[in-house]
Structures are given as structure tokens and as C-alpha cells.
C-alpha positions as YAML, in Angstrom:
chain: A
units: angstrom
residues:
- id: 1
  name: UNK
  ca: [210.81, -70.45, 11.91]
- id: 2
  name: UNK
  ca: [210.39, -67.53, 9.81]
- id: 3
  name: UNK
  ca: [210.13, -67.93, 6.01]
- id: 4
  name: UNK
  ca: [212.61, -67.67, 3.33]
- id: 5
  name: UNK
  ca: [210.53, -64.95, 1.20]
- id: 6
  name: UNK
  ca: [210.11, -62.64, 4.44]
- id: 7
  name: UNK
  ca: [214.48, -62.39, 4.14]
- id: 8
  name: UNK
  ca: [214.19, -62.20, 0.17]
- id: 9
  name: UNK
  ca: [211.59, -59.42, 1.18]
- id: 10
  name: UNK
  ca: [213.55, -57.82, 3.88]
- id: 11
  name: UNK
  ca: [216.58, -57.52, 1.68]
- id: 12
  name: UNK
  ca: [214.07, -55.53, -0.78]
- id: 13
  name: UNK
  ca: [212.25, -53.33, 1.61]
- id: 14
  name: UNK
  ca: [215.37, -52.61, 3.23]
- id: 15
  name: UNK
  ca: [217.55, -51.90, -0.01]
- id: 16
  name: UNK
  ca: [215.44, -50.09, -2.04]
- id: 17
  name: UNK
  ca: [212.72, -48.10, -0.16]
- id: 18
  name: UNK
  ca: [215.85, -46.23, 1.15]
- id: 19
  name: UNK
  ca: [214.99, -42.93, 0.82]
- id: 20
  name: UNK
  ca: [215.36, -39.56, 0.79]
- id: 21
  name: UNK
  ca: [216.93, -36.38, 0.26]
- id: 22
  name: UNK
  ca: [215.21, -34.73, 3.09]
- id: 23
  name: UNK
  ca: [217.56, -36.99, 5.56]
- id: 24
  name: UNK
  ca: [220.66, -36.74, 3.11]
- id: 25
  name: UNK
  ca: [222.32, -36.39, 6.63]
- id: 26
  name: UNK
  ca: [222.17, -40.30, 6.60]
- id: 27
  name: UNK
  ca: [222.42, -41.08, 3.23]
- id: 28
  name: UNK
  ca: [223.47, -38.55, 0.87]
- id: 29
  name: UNK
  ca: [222.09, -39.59, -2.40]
- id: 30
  name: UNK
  ca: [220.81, -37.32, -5.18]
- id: 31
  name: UNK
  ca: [217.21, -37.67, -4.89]
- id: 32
  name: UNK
  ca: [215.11, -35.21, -6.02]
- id: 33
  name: UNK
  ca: [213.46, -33.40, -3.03]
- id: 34
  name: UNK
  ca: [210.20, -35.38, -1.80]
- id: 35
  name: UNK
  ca: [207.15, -33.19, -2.94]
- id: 36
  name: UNK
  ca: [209.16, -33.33, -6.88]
- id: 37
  name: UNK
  ca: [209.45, -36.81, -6.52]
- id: 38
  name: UNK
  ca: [207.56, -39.60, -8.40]
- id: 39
  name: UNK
  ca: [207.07, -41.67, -5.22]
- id: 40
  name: UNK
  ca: [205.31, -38.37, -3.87]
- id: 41
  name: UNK
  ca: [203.12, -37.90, -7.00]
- id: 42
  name: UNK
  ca: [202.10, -41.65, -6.73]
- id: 43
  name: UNK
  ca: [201.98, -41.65, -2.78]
- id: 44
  name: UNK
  ca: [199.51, -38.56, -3.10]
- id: 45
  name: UNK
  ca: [197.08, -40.03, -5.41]
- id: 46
  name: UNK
  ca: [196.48, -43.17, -3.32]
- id: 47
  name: UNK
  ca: [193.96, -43.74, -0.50]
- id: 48
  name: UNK
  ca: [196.04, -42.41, 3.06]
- id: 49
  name: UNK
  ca: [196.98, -45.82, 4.54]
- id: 50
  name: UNK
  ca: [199.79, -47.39, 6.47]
- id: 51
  name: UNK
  ca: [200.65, -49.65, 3.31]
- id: 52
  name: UNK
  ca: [200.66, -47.02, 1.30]
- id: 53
  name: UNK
  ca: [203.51, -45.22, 3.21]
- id: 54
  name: UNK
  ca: [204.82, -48.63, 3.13]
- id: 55
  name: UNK
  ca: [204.63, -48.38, -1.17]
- id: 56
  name: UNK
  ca: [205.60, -45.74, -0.98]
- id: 57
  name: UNK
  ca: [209.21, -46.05, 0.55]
- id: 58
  name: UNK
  ca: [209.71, -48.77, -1.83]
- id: 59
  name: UNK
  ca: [208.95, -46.66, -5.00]
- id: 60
  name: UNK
  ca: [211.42, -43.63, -3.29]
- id: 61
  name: UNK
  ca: [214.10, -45.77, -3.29]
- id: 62
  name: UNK
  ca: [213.73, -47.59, -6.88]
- id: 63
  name: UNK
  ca: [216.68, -46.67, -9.35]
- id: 64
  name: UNK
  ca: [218.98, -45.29, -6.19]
- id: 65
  name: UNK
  ca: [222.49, -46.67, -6.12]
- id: 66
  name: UNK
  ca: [222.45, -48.90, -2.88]
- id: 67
  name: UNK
  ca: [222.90, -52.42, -2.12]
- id: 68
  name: UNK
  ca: [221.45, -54.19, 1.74]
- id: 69
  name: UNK
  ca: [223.46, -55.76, 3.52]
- id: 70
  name: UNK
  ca: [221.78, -58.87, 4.99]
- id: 71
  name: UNK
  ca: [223.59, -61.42, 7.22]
- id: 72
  name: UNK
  ca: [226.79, -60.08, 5.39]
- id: 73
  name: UNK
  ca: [225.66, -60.78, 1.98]
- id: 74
  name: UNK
  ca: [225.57, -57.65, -0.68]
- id: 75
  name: UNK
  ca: [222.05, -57.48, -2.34]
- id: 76
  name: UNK
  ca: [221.37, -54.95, -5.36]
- id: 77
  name: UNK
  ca: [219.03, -52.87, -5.59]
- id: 78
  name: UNK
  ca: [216.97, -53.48, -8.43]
- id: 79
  name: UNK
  ca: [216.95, -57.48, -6.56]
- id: 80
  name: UNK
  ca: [215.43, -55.72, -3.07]
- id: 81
  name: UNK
  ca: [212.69, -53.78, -4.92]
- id: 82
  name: UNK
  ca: [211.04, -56.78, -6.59]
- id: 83
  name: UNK
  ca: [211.41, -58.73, -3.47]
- id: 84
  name: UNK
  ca: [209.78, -55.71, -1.97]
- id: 85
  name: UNK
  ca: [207.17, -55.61, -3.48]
- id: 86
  name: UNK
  ca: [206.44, -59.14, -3.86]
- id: 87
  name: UNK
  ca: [206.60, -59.63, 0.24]
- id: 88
  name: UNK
  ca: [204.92, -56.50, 1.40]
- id: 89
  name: UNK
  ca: [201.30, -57.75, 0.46]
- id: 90
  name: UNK
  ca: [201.88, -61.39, 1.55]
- id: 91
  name: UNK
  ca: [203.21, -60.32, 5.51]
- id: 92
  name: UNK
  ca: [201.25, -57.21, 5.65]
- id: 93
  name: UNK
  ca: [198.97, -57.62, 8.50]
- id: 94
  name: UNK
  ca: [197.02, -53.43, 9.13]
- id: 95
  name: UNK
  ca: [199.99, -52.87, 12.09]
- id: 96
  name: UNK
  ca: [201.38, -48.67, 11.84]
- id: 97
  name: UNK
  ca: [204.46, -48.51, 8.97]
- id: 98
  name: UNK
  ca: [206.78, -47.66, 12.02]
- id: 99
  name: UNK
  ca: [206.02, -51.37, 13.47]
- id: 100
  name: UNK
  ca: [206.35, -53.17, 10.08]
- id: 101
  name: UNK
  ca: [209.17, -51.65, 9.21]
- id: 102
  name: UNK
  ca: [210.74, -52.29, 12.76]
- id: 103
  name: UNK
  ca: [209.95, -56.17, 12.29]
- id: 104
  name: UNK
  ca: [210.73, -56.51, 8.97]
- id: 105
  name: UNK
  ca: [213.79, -54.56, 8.52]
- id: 106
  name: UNK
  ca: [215.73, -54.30, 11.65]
- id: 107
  name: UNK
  ca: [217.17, -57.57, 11.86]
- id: 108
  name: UNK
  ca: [218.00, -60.90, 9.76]
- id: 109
  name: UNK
  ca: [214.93, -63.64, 10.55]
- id: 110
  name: UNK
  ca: [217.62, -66.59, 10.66]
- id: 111
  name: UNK
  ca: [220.90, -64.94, 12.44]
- id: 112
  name: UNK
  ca: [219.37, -61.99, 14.06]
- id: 113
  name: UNK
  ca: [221.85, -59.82, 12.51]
- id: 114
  name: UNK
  ca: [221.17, -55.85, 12.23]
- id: 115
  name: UNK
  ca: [220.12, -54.90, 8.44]
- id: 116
  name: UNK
  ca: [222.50, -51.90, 6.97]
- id: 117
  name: UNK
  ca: [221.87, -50.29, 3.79]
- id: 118
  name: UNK
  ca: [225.23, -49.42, 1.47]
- id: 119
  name: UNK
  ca: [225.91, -46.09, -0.37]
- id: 120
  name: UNK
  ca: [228.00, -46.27, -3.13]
- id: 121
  name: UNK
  ca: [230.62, -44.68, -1.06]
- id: 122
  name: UNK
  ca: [230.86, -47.68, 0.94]
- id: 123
  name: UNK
  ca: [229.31, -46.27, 3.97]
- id: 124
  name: UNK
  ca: [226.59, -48.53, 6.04]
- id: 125
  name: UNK
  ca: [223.25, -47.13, 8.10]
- id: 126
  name: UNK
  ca: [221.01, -49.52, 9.80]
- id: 127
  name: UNK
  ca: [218.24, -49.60, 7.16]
- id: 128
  name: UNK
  ca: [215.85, -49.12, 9.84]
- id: 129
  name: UNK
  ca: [217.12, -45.94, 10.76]
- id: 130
  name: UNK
  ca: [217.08, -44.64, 6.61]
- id: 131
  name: UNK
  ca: [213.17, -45.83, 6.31]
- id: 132
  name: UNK
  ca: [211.78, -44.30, 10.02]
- id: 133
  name: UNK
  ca: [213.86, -41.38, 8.76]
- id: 134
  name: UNK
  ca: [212.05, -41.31, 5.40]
- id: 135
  name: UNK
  ca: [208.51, -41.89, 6.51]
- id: 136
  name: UNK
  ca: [208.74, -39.16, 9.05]
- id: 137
  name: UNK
  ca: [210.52, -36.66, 5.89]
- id: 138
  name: UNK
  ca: [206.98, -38.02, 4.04]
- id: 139
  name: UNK
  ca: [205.20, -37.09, 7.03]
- id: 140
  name: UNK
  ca: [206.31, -33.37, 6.92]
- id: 141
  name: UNK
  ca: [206.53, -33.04, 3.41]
- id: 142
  name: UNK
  ca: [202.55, -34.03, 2.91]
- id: 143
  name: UNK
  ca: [201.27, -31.93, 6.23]
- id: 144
  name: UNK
  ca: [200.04, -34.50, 8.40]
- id: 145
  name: UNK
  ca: [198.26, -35.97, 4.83]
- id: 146
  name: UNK
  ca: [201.19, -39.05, 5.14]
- id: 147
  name: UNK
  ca: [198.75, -41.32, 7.03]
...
């Protein structure tokens, strides 16, 4: 059975590390554009690592007005990002950002439900879709530099 803190965490990864003006197509929020961002500046002065692009969708997404949706619950944001980054470095295990973030925020561990992120405007995405959207934005934004 999966554990307790990987849903606490999933409800933070999921929540907050949503991200990005560069896919405002998805979720239009009023980020500043990725290379003016503080995420960026932090991402950038970090070794190039998988967990870093990991961190680094986390810190995009702190302070934005969205709640996750998890097995039909509403979760805050401020509530995802400290669960965020509490379970990232306990169930990180050196696998590619796309494949963590495809186990870890697709679906609900105990009632396989899909994970959607909420925009103030009520609208729901998949909070998959939001973060493989965001890493790839990272990806073009840093040249290839966002591995």
C-alpha cells in the first residue's frame, strides 16, 4: 500500500509546482515570464539534475493562486508546497522528472483518481499535464541547460 505522506506530497507537488506563463494556454495565471522568474534564477544556479527540475517546479508555483484537487478534496496552495517539498527528497529515487512526475502526480495512491489542479476561475487541468507542460517551457527557456 502506498504511504500517506506520498498523497500529502502529491497534493503539494501537484498544487504548487504548477507553473508557468509560457503554457498560460493551460493555466492562465500571471506569472512572470520564466527566464524573470525567481524559480529560474534559483533553478540556474544549481547543479543540472533531474531533482532540480523537480525543485524547481515546486518553487515556480509557490505564492500562485491554485488549490489540487485530490480524490475530490480542495488542497491550498501554500499546504501542497510544504508537502512538496517535504516528500520530494524522501520518494526521490534518480528516475527522469517526466517519470516522477507521471507517478507521483497523475493519479490518487488510494482511489486511483486523476489529480487536477484549480485556477481561481474554477477551471480544472490534470496537474500532470500543467507540470510536463512546465518542465518542457524550462527546457526551452534555459537552451537545452534544463537537465
Amino acid at each position: 500500500m502506498k504511504s500517506v505522506a506520498a498523497v500529502f506530497f502529491l497534493l503539494a507537488l501537484c498544487l504548487e509546482p504548477l507553473w508557468a506563463a509560457a503554457v498560460a494556454s493551460s493555466h492562465p495565471l500571471d506569472l512572470p515570464p520564466i527566464r524573470e522568474s525567481k524559480a529560474y534564477r534559483s533553478f540556474i544556479r544549481r547543479r543540472p539534475s533531474e531533482i532540480s527540475r523537480l525543485v524547481y517546479l515546486i518553487d515556480r508555483y509557490k505564492g500562485a493562486p491554485l488549490r489540487v484537487i485530490y480524490d475530490g478534496a480542495p488542497y491550498e496552495n501554500e499546504v501542497a508546497v510544504k508537502v512538496a517539498r517535504w516528500f520530494l527528497p524522501r520518494y526521490y529515487n534518480n528516475e527522469k522528472a517526466e517519470e516522477w512526475i507521471v507517478r507521483y502526480c497523475s493519479t490518487s495512491f488510494l482511489l486511483d483518481n486523476p489529480i487536477y489542479v484549480e485556477y481561481p476561475d474554477g477551471r480544472r487541468v490534470l496537474a500532470r499535464k500543467i507540470l510536463l507542460e512546465e518542465l518542457q517551457a524550462l527546457a526551452e527557456a534555459a537552451g537545452g541547460e534544463a537537465r
